[in-house]
KOLSETI-166600 format. One line per field, with one value per residue (C-alpha): residue number from 1; x, y, z; residue in one letter. Coordinates in steps of 0.001 Angstrom, whole numbers. Layout:
# KOLSETI-166600
i	[NUM,...]
x	[X,...]
y	[Y,...]
z	[Z,...]
aa	[A,...]
***
This chain:
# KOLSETI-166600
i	[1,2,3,4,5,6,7,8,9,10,11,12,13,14,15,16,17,18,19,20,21,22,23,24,25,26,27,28,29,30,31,32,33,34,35,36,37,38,39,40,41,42,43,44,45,46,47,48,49,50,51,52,53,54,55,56,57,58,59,60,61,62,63,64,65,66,67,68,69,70,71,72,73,74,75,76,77,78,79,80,81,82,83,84,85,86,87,88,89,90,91,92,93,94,95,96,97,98,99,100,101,102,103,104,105,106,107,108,109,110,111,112,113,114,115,116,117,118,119,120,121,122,123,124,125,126,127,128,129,130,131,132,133,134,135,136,137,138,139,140,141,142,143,144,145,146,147,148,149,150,151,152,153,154,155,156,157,158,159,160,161,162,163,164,165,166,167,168,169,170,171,172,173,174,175,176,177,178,179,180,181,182,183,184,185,186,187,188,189,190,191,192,193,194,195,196,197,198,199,200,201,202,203,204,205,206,207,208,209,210,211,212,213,214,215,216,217,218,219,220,221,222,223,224,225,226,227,228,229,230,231,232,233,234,235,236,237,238,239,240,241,242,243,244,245,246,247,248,249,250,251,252,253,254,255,256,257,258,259,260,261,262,263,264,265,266,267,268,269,270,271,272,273,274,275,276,277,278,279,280,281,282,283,284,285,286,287,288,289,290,291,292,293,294,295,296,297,298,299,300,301,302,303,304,305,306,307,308,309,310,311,312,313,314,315,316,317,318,319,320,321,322,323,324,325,326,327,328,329,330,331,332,333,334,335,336,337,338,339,340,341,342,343,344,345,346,347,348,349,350,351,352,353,354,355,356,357,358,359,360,361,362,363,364,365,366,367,368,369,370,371,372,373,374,375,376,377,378,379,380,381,382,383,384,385,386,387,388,389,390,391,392,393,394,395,396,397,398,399,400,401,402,403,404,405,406,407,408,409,410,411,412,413,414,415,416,417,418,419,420,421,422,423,424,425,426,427,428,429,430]
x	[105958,104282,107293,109804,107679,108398,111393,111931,110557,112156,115313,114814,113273,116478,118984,116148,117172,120504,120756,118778,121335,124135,122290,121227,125280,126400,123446,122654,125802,126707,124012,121362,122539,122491,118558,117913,119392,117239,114219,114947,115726,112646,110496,112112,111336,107957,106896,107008,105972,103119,101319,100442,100041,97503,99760,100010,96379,94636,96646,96348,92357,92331,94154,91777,88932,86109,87329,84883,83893,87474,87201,85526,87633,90898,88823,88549,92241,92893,90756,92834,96166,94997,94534,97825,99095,97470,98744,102365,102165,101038,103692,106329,104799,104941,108893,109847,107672,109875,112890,113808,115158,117863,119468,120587,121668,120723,117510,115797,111781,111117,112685,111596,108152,108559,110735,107501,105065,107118,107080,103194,103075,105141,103716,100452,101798,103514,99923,97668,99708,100501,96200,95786,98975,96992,93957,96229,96336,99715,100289,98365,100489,103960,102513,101873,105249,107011,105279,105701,109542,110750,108789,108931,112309,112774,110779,112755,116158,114793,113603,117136,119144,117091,116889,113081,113847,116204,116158,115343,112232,111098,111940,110177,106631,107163,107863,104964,103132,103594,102477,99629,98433,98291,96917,94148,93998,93658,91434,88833,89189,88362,85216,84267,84319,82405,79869,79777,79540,76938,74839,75139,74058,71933,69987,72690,75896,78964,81440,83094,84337,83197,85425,89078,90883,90578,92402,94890,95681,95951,98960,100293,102920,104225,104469,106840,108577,109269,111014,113024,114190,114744,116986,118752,119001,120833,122915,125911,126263,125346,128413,130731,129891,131070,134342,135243,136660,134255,135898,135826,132556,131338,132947,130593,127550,128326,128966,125594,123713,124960,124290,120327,119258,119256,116852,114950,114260,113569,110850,109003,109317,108751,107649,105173,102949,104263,102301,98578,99178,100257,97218,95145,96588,96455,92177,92593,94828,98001,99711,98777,100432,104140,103920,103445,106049,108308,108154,108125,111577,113074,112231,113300,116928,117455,116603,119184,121754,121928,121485,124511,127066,126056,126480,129897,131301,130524,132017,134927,133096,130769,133310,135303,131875,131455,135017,135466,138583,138619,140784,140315,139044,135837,135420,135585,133174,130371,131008,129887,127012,125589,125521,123744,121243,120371,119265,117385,115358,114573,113635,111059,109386,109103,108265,104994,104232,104142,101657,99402,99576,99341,102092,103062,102965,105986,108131,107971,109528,112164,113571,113704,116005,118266,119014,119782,122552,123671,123871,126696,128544,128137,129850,132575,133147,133547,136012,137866,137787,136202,133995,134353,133473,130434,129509,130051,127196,125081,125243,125137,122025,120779,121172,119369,115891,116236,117245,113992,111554,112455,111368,108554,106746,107907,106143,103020,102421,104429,103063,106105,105954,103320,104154,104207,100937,99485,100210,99515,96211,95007,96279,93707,90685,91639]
y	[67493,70468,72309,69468,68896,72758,72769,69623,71003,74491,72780,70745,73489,75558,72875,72204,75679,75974,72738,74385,76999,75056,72985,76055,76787,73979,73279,76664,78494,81745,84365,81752,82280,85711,85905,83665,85965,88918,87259,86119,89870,91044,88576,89780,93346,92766,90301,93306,96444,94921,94399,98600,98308,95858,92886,92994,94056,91728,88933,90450,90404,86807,85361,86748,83832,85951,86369,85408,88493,89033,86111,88576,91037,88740,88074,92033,92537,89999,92368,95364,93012,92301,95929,96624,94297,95019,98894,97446,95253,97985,100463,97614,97735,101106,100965,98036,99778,103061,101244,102395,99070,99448,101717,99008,96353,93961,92272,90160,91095,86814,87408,90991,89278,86165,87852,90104,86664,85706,88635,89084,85091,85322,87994,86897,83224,85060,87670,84016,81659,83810,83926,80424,80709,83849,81295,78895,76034,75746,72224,73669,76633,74682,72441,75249,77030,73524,73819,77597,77205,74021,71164,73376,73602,69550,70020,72450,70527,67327,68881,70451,67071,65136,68165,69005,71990,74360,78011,80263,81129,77943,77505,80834,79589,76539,79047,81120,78052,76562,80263,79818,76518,77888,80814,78823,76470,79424,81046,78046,77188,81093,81274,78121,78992,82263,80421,78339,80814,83166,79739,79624,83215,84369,86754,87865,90533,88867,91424,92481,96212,96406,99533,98900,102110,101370,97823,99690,102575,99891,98146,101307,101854,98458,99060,101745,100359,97225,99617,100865,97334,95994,99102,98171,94346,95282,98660,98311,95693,98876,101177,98235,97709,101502,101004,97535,95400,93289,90258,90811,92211,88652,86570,89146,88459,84301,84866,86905,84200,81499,83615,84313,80658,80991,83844,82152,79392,80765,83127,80200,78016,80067,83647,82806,80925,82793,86119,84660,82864,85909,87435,85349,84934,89131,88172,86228,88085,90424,87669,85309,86907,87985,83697,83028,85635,84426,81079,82235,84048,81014,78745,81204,81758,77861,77086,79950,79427,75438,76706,79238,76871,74107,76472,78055,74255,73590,76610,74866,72307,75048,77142,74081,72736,76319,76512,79967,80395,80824,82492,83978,87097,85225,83143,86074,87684,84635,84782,88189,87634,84182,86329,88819,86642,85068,88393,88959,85861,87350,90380,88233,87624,90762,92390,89906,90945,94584,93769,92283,95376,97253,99100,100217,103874,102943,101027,102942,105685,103317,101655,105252,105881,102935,103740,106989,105801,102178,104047,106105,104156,101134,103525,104130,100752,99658,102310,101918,97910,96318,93428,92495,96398,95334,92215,94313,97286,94484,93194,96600,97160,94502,94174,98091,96636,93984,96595,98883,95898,94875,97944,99010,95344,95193,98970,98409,96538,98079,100903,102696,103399,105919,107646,104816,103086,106685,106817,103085,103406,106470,104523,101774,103868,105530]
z	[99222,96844,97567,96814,93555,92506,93380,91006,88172,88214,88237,85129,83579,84083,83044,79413,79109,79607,76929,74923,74582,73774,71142,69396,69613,68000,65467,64285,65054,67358,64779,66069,69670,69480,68360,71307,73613,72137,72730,76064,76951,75043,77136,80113,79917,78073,81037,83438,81271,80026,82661,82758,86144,86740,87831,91371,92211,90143,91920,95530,94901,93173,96514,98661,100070,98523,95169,93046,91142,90620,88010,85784,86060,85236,82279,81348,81640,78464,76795,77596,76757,73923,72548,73847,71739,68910,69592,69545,66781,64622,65517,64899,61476,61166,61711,59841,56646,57791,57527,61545,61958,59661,62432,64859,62523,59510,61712,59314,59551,60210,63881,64217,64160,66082,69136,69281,69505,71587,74079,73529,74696,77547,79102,78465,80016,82972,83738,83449,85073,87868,88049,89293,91787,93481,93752,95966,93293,93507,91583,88839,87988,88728,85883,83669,84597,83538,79894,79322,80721,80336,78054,75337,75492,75603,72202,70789,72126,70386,67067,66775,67559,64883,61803,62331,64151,61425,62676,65446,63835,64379,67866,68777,67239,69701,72252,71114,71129,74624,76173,74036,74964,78906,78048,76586,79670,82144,80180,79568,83773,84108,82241,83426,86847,86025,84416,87475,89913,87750,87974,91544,92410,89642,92542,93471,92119,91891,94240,90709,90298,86472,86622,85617,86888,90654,89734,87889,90292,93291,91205,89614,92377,92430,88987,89288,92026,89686,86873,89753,91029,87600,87168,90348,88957,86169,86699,87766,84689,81989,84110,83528,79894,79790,81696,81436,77983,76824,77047,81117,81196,79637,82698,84654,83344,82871,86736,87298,85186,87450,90543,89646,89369,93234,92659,89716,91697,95189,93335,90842,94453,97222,96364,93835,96466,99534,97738,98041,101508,102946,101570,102915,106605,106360,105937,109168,111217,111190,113836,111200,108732,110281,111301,107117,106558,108936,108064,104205,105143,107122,104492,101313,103396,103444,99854,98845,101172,100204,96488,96564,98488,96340,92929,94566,95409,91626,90127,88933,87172,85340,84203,82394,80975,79199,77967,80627,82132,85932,88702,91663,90375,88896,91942,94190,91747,92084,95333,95918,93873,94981,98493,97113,94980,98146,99669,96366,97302,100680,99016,97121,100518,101994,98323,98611,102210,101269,98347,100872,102929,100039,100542,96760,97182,100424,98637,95594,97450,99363,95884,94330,97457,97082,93422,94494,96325,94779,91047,92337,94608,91646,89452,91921,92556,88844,88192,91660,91997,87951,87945,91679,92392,89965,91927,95183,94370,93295,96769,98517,96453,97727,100989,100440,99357,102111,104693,103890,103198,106238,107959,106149,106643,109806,111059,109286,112409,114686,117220,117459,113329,113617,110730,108439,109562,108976,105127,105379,106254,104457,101378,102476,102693,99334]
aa	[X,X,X,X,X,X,X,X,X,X,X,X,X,X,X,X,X,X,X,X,X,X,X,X,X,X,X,X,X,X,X,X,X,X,X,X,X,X,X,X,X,X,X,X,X,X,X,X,X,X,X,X,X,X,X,X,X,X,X,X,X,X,X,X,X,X,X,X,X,X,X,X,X,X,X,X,X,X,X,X,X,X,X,X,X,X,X,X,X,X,X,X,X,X,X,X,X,X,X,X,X,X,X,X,X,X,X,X,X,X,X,X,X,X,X,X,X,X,X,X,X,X,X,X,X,X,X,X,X,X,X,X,X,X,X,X,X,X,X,X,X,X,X,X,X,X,X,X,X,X,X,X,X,X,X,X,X,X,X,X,X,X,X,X,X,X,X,X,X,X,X,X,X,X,X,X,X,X,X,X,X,X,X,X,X,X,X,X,X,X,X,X,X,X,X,X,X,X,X,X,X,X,X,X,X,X,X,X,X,X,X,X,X,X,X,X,X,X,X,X,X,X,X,X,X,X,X,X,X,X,X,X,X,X,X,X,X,X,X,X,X,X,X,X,X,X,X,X,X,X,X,X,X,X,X,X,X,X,X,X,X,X,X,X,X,X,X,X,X,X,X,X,X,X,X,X,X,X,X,X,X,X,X,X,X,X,X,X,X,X,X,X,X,X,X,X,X,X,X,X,X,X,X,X,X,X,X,X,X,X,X,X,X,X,X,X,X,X,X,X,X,X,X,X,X,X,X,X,X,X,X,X,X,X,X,X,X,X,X,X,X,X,X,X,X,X,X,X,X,X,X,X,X,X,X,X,X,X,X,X,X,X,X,X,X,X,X,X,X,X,X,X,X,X,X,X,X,X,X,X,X,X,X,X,X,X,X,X,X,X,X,X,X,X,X,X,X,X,X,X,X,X,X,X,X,X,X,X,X,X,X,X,X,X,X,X,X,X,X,X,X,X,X,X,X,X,X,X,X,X]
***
């Protein structure tokens, strides 16, 4: 039923969105559009460098069943956030009063500004939301996800239809906004339940670190391996903007966007609450854990499978609702890519079991190796074979980080992977 409920309100967030969109088309014009799109991209890549690292670890720790101490340190990061922020902001000033932004276009200072709120928000949204997932209260956080991803964009869609709502500016303070209100929620629950628990044990320490390096070194390599597998995500579109015309380059990436709903919603679904259960089945046993994981897998392959075949039977109908001529070429190409999206989701899975193991140094190494090899053959493939070549090494590159996933979480319990579950477990008692 909680999964059904997710599920639910992922998808309505993702159609508010995709509304959203065309109602900023047609209200504000193409310009308008355009400024949306920044920000979304901004938000994208803000969501996962500013988390320096400390992402993954402070969730692994929060979905552990003794946890408590790690309530204080959650509460320490936003402190470090917020100084990064204020670091950021300040050198955006510096280049706006240099003039530096003069270089890439006429970007009026109003969106400069708000595109940055809006990044600061939604990473802070993303870091605290993701918080009260890792404590397995998983109606909680798919209510918060709705309001930071979707109710604010039925506000924004409904101040544009009746005039209150007149520029993007506007529509990134409500976007601004909604982070904000969550961050406040998590953040009053959090010190609440420290309160709570310093009541309850006032003889004794709560198990907090009070040091923030060892949090940050435990999630540094996931870090990197994240900048890797972002890279991977969006490659082999860069090497077709430099080979490709633009015009077929854009029925790429409407194709892509189609393709990573499966993704979108298999992660905000599945792998967002899959990552603290397998945690916490690791606590009680490894068995325990490869029957989460398993199930986690099973589950995450059915959701995307009956995602992609109902997004490739409605292909037709898309394209003609966005005005996009389609052939074979671009059905071949969605194809190619709903396949590989659904690996993606799979990849989602395994990428949590390996946090639980704590196997960031591992996969690191394993994504590094993938790129090594999908770059090159992506840039064959787009020169040899165009967009469908492109759709192609973003399926090879998939099924890449599935491949080695696979094997890494599969030896860190297997006997026969001695080598692995060597560097696995000196990583544990470092």
């Amino acid at each position: 039923m909680h999964l059904i409920i997710r599920l639910g309100l992922r998808v309505t967030a993702l159609v508010l969105k995709f509304v959203l969109t065309v109602v900023i088309a047609r209200t504000l014009g193409f310009a308008a559009v355009a400024d949306y799109g920044l920000a979304l991209a901004v938000s994208v890549v803000a969501s996962k460098l500013l988390g320096l690292g400390f992402s993954t670890e402070i969730n692994r720790r929060l979905s552990l069943p003794n946890s408590n101490g790690v309530v204080a340190d959650a509460c320490r990061l936003m402190f470090i956030f917020g100084a990064t922020y204020l670091l950021i902001t300040a050198v955006v000033g510096l280049l706006q009063f240099s003039g530096a932004f003069r270089v890439v276009g006429s970007i009026r200072p109003a969106i400069i500004w708000s595109v940055t709120l809006v990044a600061f928000s939604e990473h802070a949204g993303l870091e605290t939301n993701l918080w009260i997932f890792s404590m397995h209260r998983s109606r909680f956080g798919a209510l918060l996800l709705f309001v930071r991803t979707g109710a604010w964009a039925a506000l924004a869609i409904g101040g544009l239809v009746s005039g209150a709502i007149q520029s993007t500016v506007q529509i990134f303070v409500l976007w601004g906004g909604a982070n904000g209100l969550v961050i406040a929620v998590v953040i009053f629950d959090l010190v609440a339940k420290k309160r709570r628990l310093e009541q309850r044990t006032k003889r004794e320490r709560l198990d907090s670190s009070g040091v923030m390096l060892p949090l940050w070194l435990g999630g540094l390599p996931f870090f990197v391996a994240t900048t890797f597998l972002s890279g991977l995500q969006y490659s082999e579109r860069f090497i077709a903007g430099m080979v490709v015309p633009p015009s077929v380059l854009g029925k790429y990436v409407f194709c892509w966007s189609i393709s990573n709903a499966i993704q979108t919603i298999g992660y905000a679904t599945l792998a967002v609450t899959t990552g603290p259960r397998l945690v916490k089945a690791l606590d009680v046993s490894r068995d325990r854990f490869h029957l989460v994981l398993r199930r986690s897998v099973l589950a995450s392959l059915g959701l995307s499978a009956v995602g992609a075949a109902s997004l490739l039977i409605a292909s037709d109908f898309i394209f003609r609702v966005a005005h996009q001529p389609a052939g074979m070429e671009e059905f071949i190409v969605l194809g190619v890519l709903l396949v590989s999206f659904v690996f993606r989701s799979i990849a989602d899975i395994y990428w949590s079991g390996a946090i639980a193991l704590r196997l960031g140094k591992q996969v690191a190494a394993l994504i590094l190796l993938v790129a090594l090899f999908a770059v090159p053959a992506g840039w064959l493939l787009v020169n040899y074979v165009g967009i469908v070549g492109a759709a192609i090494a973003h399926l090879f590159a998939s099924i890449g980080v599935v491949a080695l996933l696979l094997w890494l979480v599969g030896c860190s319990s297997n006997a026969s992977c001695d080598a692995v579950k060597r560097v696995t477990e000196n990583y544990h008692a470092s």
